[in-house]
C-alpha positions as a LaTeX table, in Angstrom:
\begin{tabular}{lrrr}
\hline
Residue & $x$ (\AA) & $y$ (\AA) & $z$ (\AA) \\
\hline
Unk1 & 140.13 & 113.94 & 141.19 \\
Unk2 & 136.71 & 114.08 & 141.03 \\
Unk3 & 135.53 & 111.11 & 139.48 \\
Unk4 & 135.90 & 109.38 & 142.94 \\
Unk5 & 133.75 & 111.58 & 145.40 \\
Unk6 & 131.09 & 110.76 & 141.94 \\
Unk7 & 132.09 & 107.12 & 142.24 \\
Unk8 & 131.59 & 106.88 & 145.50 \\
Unk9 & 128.15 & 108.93 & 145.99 \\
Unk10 & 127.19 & 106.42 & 143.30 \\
Unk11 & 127.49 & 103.55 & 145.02 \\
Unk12 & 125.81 & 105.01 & 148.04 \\
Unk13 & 123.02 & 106.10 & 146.01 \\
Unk14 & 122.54 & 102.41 & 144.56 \\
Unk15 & 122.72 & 101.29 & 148.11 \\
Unk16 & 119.79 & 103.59 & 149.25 \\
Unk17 & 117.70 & 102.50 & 146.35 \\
Unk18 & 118.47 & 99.05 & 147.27 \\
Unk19 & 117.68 & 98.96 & 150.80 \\
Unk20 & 114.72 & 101.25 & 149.85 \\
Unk21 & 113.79 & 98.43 & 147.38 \\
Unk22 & 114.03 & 95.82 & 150.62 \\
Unk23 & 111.82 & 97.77 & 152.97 \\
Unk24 & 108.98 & 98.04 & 150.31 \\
Unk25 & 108.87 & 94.00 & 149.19 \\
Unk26 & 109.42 & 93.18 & 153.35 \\
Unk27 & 106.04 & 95.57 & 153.60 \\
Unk28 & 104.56 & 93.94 & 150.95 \\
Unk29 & 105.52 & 90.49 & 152.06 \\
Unk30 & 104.50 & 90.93 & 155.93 \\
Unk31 & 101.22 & 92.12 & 154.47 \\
Unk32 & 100.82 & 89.03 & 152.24 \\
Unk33 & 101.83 & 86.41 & 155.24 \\
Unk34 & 98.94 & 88.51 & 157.86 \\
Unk35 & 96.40 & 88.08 & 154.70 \\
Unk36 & 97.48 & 84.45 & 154.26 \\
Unk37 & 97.67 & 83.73 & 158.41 \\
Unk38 & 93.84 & 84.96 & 158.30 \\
Unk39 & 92.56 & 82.60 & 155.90 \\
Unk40 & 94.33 & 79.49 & 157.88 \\
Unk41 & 92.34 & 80.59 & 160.91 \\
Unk42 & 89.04 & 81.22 & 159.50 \\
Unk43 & 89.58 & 77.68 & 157.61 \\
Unk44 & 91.03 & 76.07 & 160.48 \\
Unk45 & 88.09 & 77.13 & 163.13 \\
Unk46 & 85.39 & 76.23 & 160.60 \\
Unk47 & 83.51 & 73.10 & 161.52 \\
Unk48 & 84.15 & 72.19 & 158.02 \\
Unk49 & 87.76 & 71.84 & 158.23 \\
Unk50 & 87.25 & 69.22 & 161.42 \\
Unk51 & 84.47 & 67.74 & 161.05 \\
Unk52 & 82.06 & 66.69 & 163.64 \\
Unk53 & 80.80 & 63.91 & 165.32 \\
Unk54 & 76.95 & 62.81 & 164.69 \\
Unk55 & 75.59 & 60.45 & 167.62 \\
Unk56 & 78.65 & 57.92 & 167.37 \\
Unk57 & 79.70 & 58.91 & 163.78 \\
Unk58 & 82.35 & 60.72 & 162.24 \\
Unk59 & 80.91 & 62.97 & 159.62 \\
Unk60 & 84.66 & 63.55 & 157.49 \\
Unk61 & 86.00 & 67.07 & 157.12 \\
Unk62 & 84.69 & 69.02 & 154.01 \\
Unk63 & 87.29 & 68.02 & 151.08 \\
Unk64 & 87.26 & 71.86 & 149.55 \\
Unk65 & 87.96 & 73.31 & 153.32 \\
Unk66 & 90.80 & 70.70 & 153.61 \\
Unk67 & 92.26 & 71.22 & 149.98 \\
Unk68 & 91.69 & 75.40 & 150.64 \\
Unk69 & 94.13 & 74.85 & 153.67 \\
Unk70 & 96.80 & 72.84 & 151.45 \\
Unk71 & 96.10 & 75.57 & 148.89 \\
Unk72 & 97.18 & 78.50 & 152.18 \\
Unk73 & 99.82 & 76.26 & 153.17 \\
Unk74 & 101.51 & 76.63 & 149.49 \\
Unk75 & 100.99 & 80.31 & 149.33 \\
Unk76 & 102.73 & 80.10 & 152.56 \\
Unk77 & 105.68 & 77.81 & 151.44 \\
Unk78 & 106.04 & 80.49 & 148.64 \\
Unk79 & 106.32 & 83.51 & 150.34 \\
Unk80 & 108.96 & 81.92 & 152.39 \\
Unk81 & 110.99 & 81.46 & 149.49 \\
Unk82 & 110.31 & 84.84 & 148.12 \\
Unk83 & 111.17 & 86.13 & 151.76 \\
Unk84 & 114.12 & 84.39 & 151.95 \\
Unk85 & 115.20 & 85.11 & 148.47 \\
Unk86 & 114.98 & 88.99 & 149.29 \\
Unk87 & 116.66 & 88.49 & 152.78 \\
Unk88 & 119.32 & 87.69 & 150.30 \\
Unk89 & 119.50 & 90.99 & 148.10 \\
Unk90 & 119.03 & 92.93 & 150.96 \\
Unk91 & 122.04 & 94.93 & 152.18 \\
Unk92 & 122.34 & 95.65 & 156.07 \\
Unk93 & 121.83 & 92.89 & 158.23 \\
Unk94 & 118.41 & 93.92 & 160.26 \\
Unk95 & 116.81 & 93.74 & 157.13 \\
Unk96 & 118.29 & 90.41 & 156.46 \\
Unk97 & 117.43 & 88.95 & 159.84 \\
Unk98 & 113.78 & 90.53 & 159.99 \\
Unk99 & 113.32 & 88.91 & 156.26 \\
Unk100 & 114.69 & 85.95 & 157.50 \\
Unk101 & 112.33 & 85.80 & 160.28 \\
Unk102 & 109.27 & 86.52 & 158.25 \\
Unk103 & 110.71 & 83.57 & 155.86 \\
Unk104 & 111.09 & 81.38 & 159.19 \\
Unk105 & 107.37 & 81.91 & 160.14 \\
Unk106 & 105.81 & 81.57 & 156.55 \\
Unk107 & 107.91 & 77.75 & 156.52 \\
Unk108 & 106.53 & 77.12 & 159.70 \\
Unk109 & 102.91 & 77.73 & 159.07 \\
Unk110 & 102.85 & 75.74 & 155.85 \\
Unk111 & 103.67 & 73.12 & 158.15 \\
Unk112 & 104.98 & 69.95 & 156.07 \\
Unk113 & 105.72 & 71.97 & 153.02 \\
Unk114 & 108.85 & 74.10 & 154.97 \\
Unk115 & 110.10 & 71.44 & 157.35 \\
Unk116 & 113.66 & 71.49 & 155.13 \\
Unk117 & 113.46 & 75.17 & 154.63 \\
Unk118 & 112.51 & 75.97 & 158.03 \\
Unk119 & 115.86 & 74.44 & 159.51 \\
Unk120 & 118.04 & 75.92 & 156.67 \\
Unk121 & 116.73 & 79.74 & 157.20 \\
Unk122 & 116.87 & 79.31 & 161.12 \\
Unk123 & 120.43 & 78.50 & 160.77 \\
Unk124 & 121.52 & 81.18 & 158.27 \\
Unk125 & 119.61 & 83.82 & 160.29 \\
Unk126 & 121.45 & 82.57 & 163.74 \\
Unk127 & 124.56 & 82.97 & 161.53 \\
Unk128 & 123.58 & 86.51 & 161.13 \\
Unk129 & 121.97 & 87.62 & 164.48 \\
Unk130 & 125.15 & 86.43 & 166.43 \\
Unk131 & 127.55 & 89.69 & 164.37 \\
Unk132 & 125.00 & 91.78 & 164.82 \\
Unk133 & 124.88 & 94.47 & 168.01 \\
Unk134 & 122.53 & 93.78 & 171.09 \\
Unk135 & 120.69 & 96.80 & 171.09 \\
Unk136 & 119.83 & 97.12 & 167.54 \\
Unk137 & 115.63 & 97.69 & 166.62 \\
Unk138 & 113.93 & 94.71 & 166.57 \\
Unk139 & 116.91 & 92.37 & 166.45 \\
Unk140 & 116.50 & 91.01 & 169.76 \\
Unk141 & 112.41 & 89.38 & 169.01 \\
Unk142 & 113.13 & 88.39 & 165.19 \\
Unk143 & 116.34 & 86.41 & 166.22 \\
Unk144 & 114.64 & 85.06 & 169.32 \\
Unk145 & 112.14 & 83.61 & 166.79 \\
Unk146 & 114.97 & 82.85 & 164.69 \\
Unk147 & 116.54 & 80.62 & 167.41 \\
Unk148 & 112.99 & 79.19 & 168.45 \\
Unk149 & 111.76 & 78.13 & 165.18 \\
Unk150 & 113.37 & 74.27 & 165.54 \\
Unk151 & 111.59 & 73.64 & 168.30 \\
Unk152 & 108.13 & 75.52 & 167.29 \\
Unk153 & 108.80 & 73.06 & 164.33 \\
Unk154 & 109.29 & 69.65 & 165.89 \\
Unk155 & 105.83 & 70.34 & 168.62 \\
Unk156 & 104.08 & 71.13 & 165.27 \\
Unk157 & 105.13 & 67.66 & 163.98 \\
Unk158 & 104.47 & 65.66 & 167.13 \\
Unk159 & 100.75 & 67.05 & 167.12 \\
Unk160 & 100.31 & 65.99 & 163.70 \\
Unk161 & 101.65 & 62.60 & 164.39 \\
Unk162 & 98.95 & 62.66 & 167.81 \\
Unk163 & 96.41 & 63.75 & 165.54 \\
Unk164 & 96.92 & 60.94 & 162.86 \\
Unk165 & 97.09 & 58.36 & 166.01 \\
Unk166 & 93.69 & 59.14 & 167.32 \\
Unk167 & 92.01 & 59.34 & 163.49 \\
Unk168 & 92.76 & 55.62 & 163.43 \\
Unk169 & 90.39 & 55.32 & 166.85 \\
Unk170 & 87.41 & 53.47 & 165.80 \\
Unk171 & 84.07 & 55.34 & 167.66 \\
Unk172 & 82.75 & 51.58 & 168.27 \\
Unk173 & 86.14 & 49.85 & 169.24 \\
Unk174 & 88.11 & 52.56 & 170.96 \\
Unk175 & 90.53 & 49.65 & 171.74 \\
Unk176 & 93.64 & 50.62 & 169.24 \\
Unk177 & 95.90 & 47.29 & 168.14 \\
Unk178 & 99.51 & 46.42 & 169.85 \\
Unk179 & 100.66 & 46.91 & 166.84 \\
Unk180 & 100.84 & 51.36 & 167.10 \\
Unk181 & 102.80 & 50.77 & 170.29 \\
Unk182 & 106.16 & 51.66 & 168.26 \\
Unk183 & 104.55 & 55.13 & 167.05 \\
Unk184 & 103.77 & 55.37 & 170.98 \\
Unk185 & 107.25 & 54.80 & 171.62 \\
Unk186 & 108.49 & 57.17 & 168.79 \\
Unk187 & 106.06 & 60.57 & 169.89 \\
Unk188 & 107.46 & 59.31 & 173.46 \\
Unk189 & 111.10 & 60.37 & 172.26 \\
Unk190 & 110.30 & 63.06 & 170.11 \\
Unk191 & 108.35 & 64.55 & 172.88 \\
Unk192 & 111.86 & 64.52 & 174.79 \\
Unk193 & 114.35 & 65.85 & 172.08 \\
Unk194 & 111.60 & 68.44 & 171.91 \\
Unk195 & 111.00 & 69.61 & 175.19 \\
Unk196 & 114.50 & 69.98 & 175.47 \\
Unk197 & 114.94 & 71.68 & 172.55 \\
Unk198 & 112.54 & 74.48 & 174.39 \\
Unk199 & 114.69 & 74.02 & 177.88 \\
Unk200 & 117.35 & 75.27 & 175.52 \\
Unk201 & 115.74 & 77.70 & 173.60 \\
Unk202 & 114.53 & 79.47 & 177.08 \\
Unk203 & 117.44 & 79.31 & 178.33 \\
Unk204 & 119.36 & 81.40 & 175.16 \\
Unk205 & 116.55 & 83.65 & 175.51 \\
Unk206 & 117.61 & 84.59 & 178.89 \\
Unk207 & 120.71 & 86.28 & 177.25 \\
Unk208 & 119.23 & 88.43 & 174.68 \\
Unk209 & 119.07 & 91.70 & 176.33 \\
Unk210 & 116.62 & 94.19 & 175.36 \\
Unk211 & 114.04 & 91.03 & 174.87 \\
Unk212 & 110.03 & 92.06 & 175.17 \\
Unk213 & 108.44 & 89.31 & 177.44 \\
Unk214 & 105.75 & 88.94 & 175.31 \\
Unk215 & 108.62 & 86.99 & 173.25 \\
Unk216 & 109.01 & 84.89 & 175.86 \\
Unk217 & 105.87 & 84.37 & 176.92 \\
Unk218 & 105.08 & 83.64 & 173.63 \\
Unk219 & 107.78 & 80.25 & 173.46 \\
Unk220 & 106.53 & 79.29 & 177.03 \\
Unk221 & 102.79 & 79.06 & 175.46 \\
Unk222 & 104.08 & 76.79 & 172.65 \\
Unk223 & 106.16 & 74.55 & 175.00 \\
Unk224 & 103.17 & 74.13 & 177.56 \\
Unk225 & 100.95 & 73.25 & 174.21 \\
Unk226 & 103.36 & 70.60 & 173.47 \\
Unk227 & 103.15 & 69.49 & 177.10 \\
Unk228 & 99.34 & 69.36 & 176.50 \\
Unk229 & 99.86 & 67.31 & 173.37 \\
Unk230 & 102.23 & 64.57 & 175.11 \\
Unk231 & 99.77 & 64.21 & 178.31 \\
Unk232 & 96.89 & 63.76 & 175.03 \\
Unk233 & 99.06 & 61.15 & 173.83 \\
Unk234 & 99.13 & 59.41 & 177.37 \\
Unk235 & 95.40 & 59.40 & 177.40 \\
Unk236 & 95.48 & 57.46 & 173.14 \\
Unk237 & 98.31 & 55.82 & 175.01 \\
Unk238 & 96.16 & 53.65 & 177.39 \\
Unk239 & 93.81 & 52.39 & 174.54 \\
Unk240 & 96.91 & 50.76 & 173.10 \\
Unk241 & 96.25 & 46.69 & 173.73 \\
Unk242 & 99.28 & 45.44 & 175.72 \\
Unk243 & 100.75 & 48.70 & 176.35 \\
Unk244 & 100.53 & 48.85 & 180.05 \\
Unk245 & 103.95 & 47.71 & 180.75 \\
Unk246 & 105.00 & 51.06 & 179.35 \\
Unk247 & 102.35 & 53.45 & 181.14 \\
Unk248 & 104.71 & 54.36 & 184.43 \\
Unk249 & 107.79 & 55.32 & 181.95 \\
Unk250 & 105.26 & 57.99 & 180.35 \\
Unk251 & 103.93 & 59.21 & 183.75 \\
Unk252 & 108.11 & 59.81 & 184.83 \\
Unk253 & 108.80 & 61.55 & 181.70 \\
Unk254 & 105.15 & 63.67 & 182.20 \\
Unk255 & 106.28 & 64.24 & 186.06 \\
Unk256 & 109.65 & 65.65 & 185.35 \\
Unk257 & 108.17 & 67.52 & 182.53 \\
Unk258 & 106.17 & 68.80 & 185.07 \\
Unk259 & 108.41 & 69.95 & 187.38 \\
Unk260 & 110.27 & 72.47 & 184.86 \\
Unk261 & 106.92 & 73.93 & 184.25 \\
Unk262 & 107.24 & 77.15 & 186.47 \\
Unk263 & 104.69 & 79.49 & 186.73 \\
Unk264 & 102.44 & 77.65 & 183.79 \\
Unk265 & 102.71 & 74.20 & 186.48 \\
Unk266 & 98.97 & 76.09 & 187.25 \\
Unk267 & 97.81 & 76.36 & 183.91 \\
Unk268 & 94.97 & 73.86 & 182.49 \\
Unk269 & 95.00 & 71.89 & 179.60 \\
Unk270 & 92.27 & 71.90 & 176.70 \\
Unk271 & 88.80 & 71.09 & 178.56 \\
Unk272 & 88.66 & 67.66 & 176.94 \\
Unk273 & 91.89 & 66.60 & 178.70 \\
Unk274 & 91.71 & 65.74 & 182.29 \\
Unk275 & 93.66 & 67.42 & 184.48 \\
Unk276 & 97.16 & 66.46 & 184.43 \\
Unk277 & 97.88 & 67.61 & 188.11 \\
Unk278 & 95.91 & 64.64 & 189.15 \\
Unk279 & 99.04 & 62.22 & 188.04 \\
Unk280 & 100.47 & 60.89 & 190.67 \\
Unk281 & 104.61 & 61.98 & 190.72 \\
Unk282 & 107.00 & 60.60 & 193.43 \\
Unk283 & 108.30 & 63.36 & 195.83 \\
\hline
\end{tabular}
């Protein structure tokens, strides 16, 4: 008779140690992803990591800044794993979905390292947040993020892809060849799956109750950067030899893009981007 009140305080002690376990590695791990997130920003605002421009040459990125970022962007791709792993062993579901969102961020900033694992822990935290209850702590932002990582994701990929189309500008023939006027056409539709992929993530935001706007504010910023990034590619666009048959179907998709804008319809792209307001859209 009394083995099982033992038995059974037991196992609730082994549970308490467990989830006591958890919190102290999720510490440990958020700590190690805010170290890791600072040395991709220093790197990534040096002028060593960009290069510069000297009269009408390129001067080429520092090769150690570049390779330190690859070296971040493993550390990165690790943690996730070691989050995720974790999110696993951990007991009671906010600790699994807060893992799981610290997992989710770490594949997203090692940018082509997590692609894969990005998708697979945004799906098995969506799995959890939707048994979970409305109002518990903290649920509501880390499966909002959970939700939103896709998309975060796919702009992420289309700016790469931008960024590799303009390295292949030549400062004395700006002209680029017919030839990149598939890759045009590609960024074109991924820029469409993508800013839908945001419509819907906004939208699904709308019923999470108990929500902090900064949350959503947050996915509105990233969906107006990838706006910025498509009306970028419209400027590379025009550079493209025999391209100008395809110009107007860029400025529709730009105009109704546009249009679902809301308040950030007033907001101004980067400084070296004109301003897209200018562009002519039919009534």
């Amino acid at each position: 008779m009394i083995r099982k009140p033992l038995a059974a305080c037991a196992v609730l002690v082994a549970t308490l140690i467990l989830a006591a376990c958890s919190g102290q590695r999720f510490a440990a791990l958020q700590s190690e992803y805010y170290e890791l997130m600072k040395s991709k920003d220093a790197l990534e605002k040096g002028d060593a990591f960009h290069g510069r421009l000297s009269g009408a040459k390129f001067v080429p990125a520092d090769r150690s800044a570049v390779a330190a970022k690859e070296d971040v962007n493993g550390a990165l791709y690790a943690l996730a794993n070691d989050a995720e792993k974790v999110a696993d062993e951990a007991r009671d579901a906010r600790t699994k979905i807060g893992l799981l969102r610290l997992a989710g961020l770490a594949a997203w900033q090692s940018e082509e390292h997590g692609e894969e694992k990005l998708i697979k822990i945004s799906l098995k935290g969506q799995g959890l947040c939707t048994g979970i209850p409305k109002n518990m702590f903290g649920a509501p932002r880390d499966c909002a993020l959970l939700f939103g990582l896709g998309s975060l994701a796919a702009a992420d990929t289309l700016a790469r892809g931008l960024k590799a189309l303009k390295q292949g500008q030549d400062p004395d023939s700006p002209r680029l060849p017919a030839a990149l006027r598939p890759s045009v056409e590609g960024f074109t539709s991924d820029f469409q799956t993508n800013w839908s992929a945001f419509h819907r993530v906004l939208q699904r935001l709308s019923g999470i109750s108990r929500l902090s706007p900064t949350v959503r504010a947050f996915f509105e910023r990233q969906r107006f950067r990838s706006f910025c990034n498509y009306w970028s590619l419209m400027q590379t666009s025009e550079l493209v030899a025999g391209i100008d048959d395809y110009l107007p179907v860029q400025n529709g998709i730009l105009c109704r893009a546009r249009g679902q804008l809301g308040d950030w319809a007033g907001k101004k792209c980067p400084s070296n981007l004109p301003d897209f307001k200018a562009v002519a859209c039919g009534g």
